[in-house]
C-alpha positions, 0 to 999 in steps of 0.5 A: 500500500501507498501513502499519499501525505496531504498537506490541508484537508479536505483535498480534491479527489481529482487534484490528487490523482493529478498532483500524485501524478497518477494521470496526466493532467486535471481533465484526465483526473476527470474523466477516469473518476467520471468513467467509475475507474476511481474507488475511494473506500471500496466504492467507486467515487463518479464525484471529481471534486469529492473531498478527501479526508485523512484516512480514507483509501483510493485504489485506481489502476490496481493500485491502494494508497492511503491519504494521511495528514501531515502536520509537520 
């Protein structure tokens, strides 16, 4: 499993794709997630600007990582 450190929450789902380079740019973030290929918590997340929190999961391209706060 991978972790993904937010800096702030709540974050954006697809800025977090986007930003963790997990896709190419914003509007790919947006259509993977909009396409149901993005699960946050085992459920397939279709909102963009869903908020994530620390301790939730996102699993995209078979792949898991865990959101943590960090607060250094």
């Amino acid at each position: 499993m991978n972790i993904i450190e937010l800096n702030k929450e709540p974050v954006e789902l697809y800025k977090i794709l986007k930003f963790e380079g997990l896709v190419a740019s914003g509007g790919e973030a947006k259509i993977v997630i909009d396409a149901g290929q993005v699960l946050v918590n085992d459920n397939i997340e279709t909102q963009k600007r869903k908020k994530i929190m620390s301790g939730d999961m996102i699993s995209f391209q078979g792949e898991s990582f865990k959101c943590v706060l960090n607060i250094d």
